[in-house]
Every structure is written in structure tokens, then in C-alpha cells.
N, C-alpha and C positions, 0 to 999 in steps of 0.2 A: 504494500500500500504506500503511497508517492506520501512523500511528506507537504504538509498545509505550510503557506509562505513565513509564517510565525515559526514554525519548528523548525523551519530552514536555517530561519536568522539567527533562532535564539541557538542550533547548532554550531553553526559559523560561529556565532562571538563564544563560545564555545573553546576553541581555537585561539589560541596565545598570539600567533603571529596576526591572522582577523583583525583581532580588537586591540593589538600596538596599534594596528594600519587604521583602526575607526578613530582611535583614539589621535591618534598625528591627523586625522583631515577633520575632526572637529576642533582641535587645537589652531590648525592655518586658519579656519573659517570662521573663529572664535565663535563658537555656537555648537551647543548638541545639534545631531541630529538626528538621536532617538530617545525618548521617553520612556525611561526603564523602571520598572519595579518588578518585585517580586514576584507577581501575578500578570505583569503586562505587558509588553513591548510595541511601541508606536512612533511613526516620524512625528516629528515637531515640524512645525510651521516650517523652519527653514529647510528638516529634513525633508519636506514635501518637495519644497522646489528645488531643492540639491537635486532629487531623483529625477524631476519630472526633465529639466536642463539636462541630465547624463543621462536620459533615454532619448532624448531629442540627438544629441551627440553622439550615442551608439547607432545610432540608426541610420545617421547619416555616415557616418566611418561603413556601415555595410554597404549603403547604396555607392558608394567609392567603391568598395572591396566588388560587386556586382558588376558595376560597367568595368571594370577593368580584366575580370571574367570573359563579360561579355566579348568585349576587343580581341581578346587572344583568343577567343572559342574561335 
């Protein structure tokens, strides 16, 4: 059974090296950007638009990585 995007996360930070790496890009950004408790984990306001901006940015790094694909096919 696939894990739900919460168990992902809360697995990843899990992970020593992860949550150095979360912890140095909310430190440059000076701002969390998740909302942690015991019971909970959620982006913050800024973690919203962190992500929403690096999916905008991944997605375009792919449609580059596609036409150039596409060229050499």
C-alpha cells in the first residue's frame, strides 16, 4: 500500500541528511516552511508558495528536458 503524502514527509525528515537540507533552506529563506507538531505536519504560508514556485520551476526544467528529447529523436 503507496504511502499518503504526510507519511512521505514525515518519513523523509525522518532522515538526518533531509532535514540538515530542510533545515539550511528555511534558515537562507528565514522562515519555516512546515508546521510541525506532534500530531501534525503542514506548509506555512511561505511553505505554500516555496512549493507552488518549485513546481512551476520543475516543470519547466522538464518541458526543456522534452524538447531537447524531442530534437535529437
Amino acid at each position: 500500500m503507496p504511502l499518503d503524502p504526510l507519511s512521505k514527509t514525515l518519513s523523509a525528515l525522518a532522515d538526518p541528511t533531509r532535514r540538515a537540507m530542510l533545515a539550511r533552506l528555511e534558515q537562507r529563506l528565514g522562515a519555516r516552511l512546515l508546521r510541525r507538531s506532534t500530531r501534525s505536519l503542514a506548509l506555512t504560508d511561505v511553505g505554500e508558495s516555496f512549493n507552488r514556485h518549485a513546481r512551476i520551476a520543475l516543470d519547466a526544467g522538464e518541458q526543456v528536458l522534452d524538447q531537447r528529447r524531442e530534437m535529437e529523436g
